[in-house]
C-alpha positions as CSV (number, residue, x, y, z in Angstrom):
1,X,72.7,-28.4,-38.3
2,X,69.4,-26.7,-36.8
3,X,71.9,-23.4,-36.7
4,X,73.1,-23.4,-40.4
5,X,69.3,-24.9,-42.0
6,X,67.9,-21.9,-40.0
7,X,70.0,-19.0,-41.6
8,X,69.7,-20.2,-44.7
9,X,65.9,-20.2,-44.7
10,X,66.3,-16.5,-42.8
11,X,68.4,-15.4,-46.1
12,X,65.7,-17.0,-48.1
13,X,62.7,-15.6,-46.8
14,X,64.6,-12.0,-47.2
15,X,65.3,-12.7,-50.6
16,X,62.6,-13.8,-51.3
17,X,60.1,-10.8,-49.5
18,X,62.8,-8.6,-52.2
19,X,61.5,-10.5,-55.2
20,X,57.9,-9.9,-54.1
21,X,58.5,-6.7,-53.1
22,X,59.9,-5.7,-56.8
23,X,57.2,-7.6,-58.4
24,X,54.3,-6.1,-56.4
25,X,56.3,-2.2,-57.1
26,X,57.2,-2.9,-60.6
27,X,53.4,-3.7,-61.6
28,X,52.7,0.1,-60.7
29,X,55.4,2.4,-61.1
30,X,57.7,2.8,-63.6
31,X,61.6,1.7,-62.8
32,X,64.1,4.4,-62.8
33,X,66.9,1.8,-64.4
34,X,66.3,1.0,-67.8
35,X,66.7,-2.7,-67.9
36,X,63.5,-4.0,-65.7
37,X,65.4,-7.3,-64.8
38,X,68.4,-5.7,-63.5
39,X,66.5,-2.9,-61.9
40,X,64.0,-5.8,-60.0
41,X,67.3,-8.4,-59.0
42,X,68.9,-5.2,-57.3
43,X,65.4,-3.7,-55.5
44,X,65.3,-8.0,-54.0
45,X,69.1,-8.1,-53.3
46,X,69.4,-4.5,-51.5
47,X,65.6,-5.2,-49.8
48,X,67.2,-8.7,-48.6
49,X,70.4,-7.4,-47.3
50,X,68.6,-4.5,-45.4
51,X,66.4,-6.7,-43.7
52,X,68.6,-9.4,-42.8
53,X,70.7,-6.8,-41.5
54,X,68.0,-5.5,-39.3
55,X,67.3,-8.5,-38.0
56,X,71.3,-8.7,-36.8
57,X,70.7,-5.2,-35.5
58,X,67.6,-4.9,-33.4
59,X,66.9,-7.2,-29.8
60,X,64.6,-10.3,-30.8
61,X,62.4,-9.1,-28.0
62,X,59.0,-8.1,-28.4
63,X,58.5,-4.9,-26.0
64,X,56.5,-2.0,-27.4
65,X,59.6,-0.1,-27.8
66,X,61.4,-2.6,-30.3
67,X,58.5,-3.7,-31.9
68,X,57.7,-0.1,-33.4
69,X,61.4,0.7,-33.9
70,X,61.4,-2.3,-35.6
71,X,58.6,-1.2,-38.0
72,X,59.8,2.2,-38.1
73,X,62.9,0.5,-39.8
74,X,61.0,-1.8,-42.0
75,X,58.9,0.7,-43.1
76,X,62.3,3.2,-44.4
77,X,63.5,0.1,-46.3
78,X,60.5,-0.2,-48.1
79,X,60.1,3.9,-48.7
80,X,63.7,4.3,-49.5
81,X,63.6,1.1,-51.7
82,X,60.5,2.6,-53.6
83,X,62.8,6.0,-54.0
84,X,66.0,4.4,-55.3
85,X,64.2,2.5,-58.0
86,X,61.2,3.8,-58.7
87,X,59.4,7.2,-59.9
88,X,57.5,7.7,-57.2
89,X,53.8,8.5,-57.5
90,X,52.2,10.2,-54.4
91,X,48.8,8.8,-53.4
92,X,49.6,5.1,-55.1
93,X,53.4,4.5,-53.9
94,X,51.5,5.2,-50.1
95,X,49.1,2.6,-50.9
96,X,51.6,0.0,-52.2
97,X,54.4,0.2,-48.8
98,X,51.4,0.2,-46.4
99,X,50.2,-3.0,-48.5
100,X,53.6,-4.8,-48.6
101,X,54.3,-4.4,-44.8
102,X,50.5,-5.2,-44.0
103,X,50.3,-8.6,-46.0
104,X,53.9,-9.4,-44.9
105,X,52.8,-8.7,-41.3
106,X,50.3,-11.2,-41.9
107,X,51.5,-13.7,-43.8
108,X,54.4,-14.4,-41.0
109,X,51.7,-14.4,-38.0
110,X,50.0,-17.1,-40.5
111,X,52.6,-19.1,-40.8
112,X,52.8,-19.0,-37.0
113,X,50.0,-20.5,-36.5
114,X,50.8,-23.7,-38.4
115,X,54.5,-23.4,-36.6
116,X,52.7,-23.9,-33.1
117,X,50.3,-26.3,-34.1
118,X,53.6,-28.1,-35.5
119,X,55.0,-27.8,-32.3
120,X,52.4,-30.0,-30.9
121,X,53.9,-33.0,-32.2
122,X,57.0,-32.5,-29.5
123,X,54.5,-32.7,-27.1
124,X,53.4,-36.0,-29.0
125,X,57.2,-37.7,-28.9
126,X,57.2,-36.5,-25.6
127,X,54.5,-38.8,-24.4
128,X,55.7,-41.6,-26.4
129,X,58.7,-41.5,-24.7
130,X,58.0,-41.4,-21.1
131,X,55.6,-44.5,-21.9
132,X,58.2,-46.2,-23.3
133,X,56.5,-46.4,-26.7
134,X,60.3,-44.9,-28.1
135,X,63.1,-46.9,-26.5
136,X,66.0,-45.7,-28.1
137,X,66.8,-41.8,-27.0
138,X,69.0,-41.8,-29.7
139,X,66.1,-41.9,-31.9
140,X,64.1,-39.8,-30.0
141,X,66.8,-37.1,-30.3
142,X,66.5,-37.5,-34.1
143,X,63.1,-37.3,-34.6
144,X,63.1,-34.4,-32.6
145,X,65.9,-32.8,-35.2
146,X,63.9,-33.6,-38.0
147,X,60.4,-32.3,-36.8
148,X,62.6,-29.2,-35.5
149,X,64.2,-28.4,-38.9
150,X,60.9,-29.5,-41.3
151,X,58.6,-26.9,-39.0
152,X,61.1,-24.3,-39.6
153,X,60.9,-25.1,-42.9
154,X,57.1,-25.5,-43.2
155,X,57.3,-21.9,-41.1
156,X,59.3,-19.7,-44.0
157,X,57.6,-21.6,-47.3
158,X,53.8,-20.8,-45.8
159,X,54.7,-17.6,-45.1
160,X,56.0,-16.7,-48.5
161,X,53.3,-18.6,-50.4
162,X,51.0,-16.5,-48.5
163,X,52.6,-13.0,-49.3
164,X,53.5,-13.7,-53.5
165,X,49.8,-15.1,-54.3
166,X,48.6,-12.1,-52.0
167,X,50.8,-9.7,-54.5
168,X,49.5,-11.5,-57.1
169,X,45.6,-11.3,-56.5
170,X,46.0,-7.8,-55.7
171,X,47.9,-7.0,-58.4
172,X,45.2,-8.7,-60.8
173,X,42.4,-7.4,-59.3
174,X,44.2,-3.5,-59.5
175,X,43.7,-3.2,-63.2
176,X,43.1,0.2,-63.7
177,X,47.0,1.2,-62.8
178,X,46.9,4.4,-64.2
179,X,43.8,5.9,-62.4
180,X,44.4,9.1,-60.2
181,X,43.5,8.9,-56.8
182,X,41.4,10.8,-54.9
183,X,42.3,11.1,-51.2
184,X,38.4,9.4,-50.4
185,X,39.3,6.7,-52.4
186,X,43.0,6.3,-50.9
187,X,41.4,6.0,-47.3
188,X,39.2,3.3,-48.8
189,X,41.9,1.3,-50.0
190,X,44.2,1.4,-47.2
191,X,42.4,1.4,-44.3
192,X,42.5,-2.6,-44.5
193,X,45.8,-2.4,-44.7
194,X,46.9,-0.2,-41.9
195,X,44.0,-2.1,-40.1
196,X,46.1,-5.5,-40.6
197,X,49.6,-3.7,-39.6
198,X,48.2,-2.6,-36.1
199,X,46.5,-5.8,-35.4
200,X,49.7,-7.4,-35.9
201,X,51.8,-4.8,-34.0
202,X,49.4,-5.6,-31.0
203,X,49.9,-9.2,-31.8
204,X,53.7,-9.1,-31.0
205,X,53.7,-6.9,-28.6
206,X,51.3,-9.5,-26.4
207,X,52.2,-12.9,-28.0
208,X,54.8,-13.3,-25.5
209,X,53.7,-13.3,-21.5
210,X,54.8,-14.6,-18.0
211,X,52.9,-16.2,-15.6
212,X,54.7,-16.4,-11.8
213,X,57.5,-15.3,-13.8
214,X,57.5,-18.1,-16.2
215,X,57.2,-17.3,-19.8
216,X,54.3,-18.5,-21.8
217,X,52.8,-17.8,-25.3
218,X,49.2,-15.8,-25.7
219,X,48.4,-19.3,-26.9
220,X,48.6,-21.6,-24.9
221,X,46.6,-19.4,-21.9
222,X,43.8,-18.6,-24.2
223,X,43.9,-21.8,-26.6
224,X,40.8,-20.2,-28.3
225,X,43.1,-17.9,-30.1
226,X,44.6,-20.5,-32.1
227,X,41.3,-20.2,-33.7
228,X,40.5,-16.9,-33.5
229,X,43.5,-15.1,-35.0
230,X,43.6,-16.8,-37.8
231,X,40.2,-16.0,-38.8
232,X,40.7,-12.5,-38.2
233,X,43.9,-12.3,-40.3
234,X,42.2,-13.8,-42.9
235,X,39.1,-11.6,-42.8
236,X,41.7,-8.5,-42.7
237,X,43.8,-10.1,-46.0
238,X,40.5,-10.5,-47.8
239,X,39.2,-6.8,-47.1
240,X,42.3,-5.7,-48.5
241,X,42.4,-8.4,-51.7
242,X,38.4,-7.7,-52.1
243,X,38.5,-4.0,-50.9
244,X,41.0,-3.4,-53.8
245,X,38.5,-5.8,-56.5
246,X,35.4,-3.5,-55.3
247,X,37.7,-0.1,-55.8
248,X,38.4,-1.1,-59.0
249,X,34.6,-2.1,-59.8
250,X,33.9,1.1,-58.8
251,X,36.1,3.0,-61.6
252,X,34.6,0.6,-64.2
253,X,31.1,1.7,-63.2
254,X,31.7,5.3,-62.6
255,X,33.9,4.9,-66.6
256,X,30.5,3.6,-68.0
257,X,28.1,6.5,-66.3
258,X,30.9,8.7,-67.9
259,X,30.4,6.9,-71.7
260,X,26.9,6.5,-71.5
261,X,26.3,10.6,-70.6
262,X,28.7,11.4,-73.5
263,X,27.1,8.6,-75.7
264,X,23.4,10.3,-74.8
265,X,24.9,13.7,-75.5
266,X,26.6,12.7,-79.1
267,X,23.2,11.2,-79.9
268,X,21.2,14.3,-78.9
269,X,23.8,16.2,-80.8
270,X,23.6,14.2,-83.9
271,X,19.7,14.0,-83.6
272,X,20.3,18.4,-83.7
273,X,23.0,18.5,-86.3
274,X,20.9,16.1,-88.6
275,X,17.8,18.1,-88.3
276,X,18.8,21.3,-89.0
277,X,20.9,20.0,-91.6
278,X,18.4,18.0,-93.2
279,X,16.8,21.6,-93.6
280,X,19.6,23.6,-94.5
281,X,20.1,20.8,-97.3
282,X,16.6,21.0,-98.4
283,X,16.4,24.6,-98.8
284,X,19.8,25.0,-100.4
285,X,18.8,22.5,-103.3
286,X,15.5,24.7,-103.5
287,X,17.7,27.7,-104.0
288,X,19.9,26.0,-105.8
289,X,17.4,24.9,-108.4
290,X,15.6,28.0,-109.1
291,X,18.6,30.3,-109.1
292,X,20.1,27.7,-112.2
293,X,17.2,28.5,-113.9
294,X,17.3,31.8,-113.4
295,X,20.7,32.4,-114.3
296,X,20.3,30.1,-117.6
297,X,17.4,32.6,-118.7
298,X,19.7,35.9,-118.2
299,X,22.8,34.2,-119.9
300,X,20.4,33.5,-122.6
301,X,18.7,37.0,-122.8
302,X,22.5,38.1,-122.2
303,X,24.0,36.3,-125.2
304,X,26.0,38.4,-127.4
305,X,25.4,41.8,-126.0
306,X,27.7,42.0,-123.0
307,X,30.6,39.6,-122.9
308,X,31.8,40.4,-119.3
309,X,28.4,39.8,-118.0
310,X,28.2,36.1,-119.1
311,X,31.4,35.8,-118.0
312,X,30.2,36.5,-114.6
313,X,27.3,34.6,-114.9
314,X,29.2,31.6,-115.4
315,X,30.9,32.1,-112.1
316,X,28.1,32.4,-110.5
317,X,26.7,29.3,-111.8
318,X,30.0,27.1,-110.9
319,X,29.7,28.6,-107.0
320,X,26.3,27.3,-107.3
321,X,27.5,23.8,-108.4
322,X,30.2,23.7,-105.6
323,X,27.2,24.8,-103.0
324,X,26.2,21.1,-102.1
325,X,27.7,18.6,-99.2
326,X,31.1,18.1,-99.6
327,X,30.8,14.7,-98.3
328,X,27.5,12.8,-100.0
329,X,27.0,8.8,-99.0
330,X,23.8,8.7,-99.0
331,X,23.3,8.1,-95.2
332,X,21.8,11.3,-93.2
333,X,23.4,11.2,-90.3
334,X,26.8,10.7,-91.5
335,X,27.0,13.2,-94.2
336,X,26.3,15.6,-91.0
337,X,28.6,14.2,-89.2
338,X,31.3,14.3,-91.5
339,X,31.0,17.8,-93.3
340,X,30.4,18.9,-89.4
341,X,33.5,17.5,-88.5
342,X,35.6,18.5,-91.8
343,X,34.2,22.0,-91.5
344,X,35.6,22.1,-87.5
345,X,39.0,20.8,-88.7
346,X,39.7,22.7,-91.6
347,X,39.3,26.0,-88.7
348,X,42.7,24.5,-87.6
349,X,44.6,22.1,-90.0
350,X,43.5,24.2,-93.1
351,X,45.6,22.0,-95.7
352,X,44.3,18.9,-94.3
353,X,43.5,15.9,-96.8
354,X,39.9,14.1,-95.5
355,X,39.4,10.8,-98.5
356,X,35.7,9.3,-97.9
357,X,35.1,7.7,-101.3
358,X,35.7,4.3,-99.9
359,X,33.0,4.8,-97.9
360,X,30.0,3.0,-98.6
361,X,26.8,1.3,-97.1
362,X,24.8,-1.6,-97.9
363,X,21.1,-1.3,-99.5
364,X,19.9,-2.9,-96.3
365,X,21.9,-1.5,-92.9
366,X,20.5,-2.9,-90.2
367,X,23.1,-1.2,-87.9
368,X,21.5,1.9,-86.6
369,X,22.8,5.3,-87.9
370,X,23.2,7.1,-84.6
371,X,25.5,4.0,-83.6
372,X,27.5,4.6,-87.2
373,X,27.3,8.0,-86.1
374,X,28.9,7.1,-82.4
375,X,31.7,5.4,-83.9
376,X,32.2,7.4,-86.6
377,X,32.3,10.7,-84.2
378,X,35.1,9.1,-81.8
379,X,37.3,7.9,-84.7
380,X,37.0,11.5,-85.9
381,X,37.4,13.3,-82.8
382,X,40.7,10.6,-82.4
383,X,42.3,11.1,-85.7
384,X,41.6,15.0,-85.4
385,X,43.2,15.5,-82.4
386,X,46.5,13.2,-83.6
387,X,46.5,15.4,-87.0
388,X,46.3,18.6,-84.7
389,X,49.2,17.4,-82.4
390,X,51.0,16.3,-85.6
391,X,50.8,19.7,-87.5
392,X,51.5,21.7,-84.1
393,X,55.1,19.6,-83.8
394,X,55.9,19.2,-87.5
395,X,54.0,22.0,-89.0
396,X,55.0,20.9,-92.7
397,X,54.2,17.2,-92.2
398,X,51.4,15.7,-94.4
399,X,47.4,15.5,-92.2
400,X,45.2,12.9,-93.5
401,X,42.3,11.1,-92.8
402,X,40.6,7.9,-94.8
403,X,37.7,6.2,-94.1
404,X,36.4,3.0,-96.0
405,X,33.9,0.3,-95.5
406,X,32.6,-2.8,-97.3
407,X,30.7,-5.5,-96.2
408,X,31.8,-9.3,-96.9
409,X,28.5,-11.7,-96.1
410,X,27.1,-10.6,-93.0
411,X,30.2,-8.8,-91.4
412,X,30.2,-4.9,-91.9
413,X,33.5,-3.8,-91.9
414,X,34.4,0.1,-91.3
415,X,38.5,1.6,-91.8
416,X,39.5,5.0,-90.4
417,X,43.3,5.7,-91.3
418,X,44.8,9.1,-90.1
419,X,48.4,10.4,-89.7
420,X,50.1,11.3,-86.2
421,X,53.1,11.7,-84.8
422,X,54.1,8.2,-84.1
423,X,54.2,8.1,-81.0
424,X,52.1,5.6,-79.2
425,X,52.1,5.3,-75.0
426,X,51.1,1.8,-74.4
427,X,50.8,0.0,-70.5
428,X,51.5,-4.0,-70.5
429,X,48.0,-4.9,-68.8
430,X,46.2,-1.8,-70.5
431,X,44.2,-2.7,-73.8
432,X,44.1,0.6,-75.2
433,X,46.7,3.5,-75.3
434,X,47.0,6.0,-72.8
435,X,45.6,9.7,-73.1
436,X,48.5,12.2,-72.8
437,X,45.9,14.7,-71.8
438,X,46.2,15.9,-67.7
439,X,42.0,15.3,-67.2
440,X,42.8,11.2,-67.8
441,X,39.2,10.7,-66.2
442,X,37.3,12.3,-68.7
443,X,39.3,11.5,-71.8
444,X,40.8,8.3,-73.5
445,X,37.2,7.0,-73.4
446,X,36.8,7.4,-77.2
447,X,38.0,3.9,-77.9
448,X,35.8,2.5,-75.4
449,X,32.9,3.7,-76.2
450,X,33.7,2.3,-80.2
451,X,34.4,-0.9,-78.5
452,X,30.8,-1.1,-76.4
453,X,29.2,0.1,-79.5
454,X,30.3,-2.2,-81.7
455,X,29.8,-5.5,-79.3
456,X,26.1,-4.4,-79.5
457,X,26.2,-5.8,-83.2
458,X,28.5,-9.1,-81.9
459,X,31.4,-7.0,-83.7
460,X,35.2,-6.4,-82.0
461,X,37.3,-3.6,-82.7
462,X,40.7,-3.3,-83.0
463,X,43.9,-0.9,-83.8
464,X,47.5,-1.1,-85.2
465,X,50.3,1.4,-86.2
466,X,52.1,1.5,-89.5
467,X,54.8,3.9,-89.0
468,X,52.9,7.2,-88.7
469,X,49.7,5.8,-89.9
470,X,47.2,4.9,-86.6
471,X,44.3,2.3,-88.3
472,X,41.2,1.8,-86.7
473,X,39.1,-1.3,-88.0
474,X,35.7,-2.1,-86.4
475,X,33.5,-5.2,-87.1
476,X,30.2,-5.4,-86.8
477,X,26.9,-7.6,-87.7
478,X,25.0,-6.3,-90.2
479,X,22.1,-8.1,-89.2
480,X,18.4,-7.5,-87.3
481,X,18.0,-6.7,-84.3
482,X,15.2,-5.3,-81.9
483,X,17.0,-4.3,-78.7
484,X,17.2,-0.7,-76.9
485,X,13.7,0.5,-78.0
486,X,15.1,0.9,-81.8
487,X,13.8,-0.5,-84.7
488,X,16.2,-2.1,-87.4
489,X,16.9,0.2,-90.4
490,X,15.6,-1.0,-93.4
């Protein structure tokens, strides 16, 4: 009974290290087979099969030799599993078989621990029965069976518990999935790991020792470590779980030094463009003025003596006329920003269609210009770049962009619609799409910072696709506010 109840926890706990070896892979790379579930059952099944059969294989004994051939093996399961069924990525697929063998290590000497303290309850019957507090051996014999099978049990279901909710915290806590490595920060990340795998190596090549020739466990000369090992297996499976949460901290920080700079620059930028703008404005409706006079007083002295120079005149009084912005809404900063930007487009996607007239403002904006002028700008630079790619693959296709707003109460609501290409690259935990450009670090942030700058106002901002239309809707407050060191609008 103990025999059969044995294997079949042996094929479980295989199985199941499979299962939690797919799931903790398939979170981070992409599966070579097209169906997920198929691809995941076979990564378990093969995975479970390999190690069972190493187990068959290799001596159950624990000298040096054995114990790193036997991680050599484990170790060429994992890699070759990771190979067959996924698209390997360098730096991160290291990470991720270093991390499965470490917290599996682990997890197993864990589960140990509650095995031998388990164990002590033989040593319990045991007493019991030499003074006569258990009559029966029959019974004895039973109870004995029973504590015997339910350790074993208690053994494999601790030991798995401990390695899926491992995969799982890490997993959770590793959000940004898609993040390059750097080697610094791949040394960071696995040193835990590789720290756990030796301490365990050591652990089974010394667990077992002999005293006058008598075999003994590393526990029950130094009873201390009952204690002790524990702890430090914990403290080694919370560096990696915490070392992984503090890596990931790290990338958010380091993403909002990067916004902020960029944010600071497309202010100063703005607070440039609108200046010199602002005077390049003021002086061409100076010109503008005078030279209409002017040219009304020559057509008049011109009148009926030379056709072909009224004619001309004329002309030259309709080029005045088409001299102003192309884009007027009354609000400085983003009449700069949008001429700026249509004049910048137009260099590349000449036949390009930009619609503003639903664009319009409130009497009283209490929503700062530059921070218009912030989301605005990424929106544009966004929809730019998709009518660019668009025109580049489909050179005939149609390039738009619309923008709109209207308020409704105290919500300010602001629309940017632009073709593209349709294609949208989308991760399952990511909540924006991912940049196709190589330099992901420095790009893809446009949404983000839209986002951050529309929570300042209490607002949200969101995105859908219809067909080859990408729309971009932000909410905001329109509503005072004294924070930052600026003043509402008024």
């Amino acid at each position: 009974m103990y025999e059969v109840v044995s294997g079949l926890l042996e094929v479980f706990s295989a199985v199941f290290q499979g299962y939690c070896l797919q799931y903790f892979f398939g979170s981070f790379l992409e599966t070579r087979i097209r169906n997920r579930r198929i691809g995941g059952v076979a990564a378990a099944a093969l995975y479970g099969v390999l190690r069972l059969g190493t187990g068959l294989i290799l001596p159950k004994g624990y000298t040096s030799f054995w114990v790193f051939a036997r991680l050599a093996v484990i170790l060429c399961i994992v890699s070759m599993i990771a190979l067959v069924f996924y698209r390997v990525v360098g730096k991160i697929t290291l990470f991720l078989i270093v991390t499965f063998m470490a917290v599996g290590e682990m997890s197993v000497f864990l589960a140990h621990i509650f095995f031998e303290l388990a164990c002590h309850l033989f040593r319990l019957w045991g007493w019991c029965l030499e003074n006569g507090y258990i009559s029966p051996l029959e019974f004895y014999n039973r109870v004995i069976n029973i504590i015997t099978i339910g350790n074993q049990i208690l053994f494999h279901v601790i030991g798995a518990a401990l390695l899926y909710f491992t995969m799982r915290k890490i997993v959770s806590n590793y959000r940004e999935k898609d993040y390059g490595i750097h080697r610094t920060e791949l040394l960071f990340i696995l040193t835990p790991g590789l720290t756990g795998l030796m301490v365990c190596t050591l652990l089974r090549i010394t667990i077992d020792t002999a005293e006058n020739g008598v075999p003994e466990m590393l526990y029950d000369r130094y009873p201390s470590l009952m204690v002790i090992i524990p702890v430090i297996l914990l403290l080694l499976r919370f560096s990696i779980v915490f070392g992984v949460k503090l890596f990931q901290d790290m990338i958010c920080w380091n993403r909002e030094k990067s916004s902020r700079i960029i944010l600071e620059k497309q202010v100063s930028s703005l607070q440039e463009h609108m200046g010199e703008m602002e005077r390049v404005y003021s002086g061409i409706r100076g010109m503008r003025h005078d030279m209409k006079n002017t040219i009304s007083v020559i057509m008049q002295l011109a009148a009926g003596k030379e056709e072909g120079l009224q004619a001309y005149l004329e002309e030259l009084s309709r080029t005045m006329d088409r001299q102003e912005f192309r884009f007027k809404t009354g609000n400085t900063v983003v009449d700069t920003l949008l001429n700026m930007k249509y004049h910048e487009i137009t260099g590349t996607v000449p036949d390009l269609r930009m619609n503003v007239e639903g664009l319009q403002f409130p009497e009283k904006l209490f929503i700062q210009s530059y921070d218009i002028g912030i989301i605005l700008g990424n929106a544009l630079d966004n929809a730019m770049e998709a009518c660019r790619k668009l025109k580049a693959i489909e050179p005939g296709a149609e390039a738009f962009i619309r923008i709109s707003s209207f308020q409704k109460r105290e919500l300010f609501f602001l629309k940017v619609e632009n073709s593209f290409d349709g294609k949208v690259v989308r991760r399952p935990r990511n909540e924006f799409p991912v940049t196709d450009k190589v330099d992901r670090e420095n790009h893809g942030i446009g949404l983000i910072n839209i986002k951050s700058t529309a929570e300042k106002y209490h607002g949200t901002m969101d995105f859908k696709v219809n067909g080859r239309v990408f729309i971009l809707s932000v909410m905001m407050k329109n509503e005072r506010r004294e924070e930052d060191g600026f003043r509402s609008n008024r």
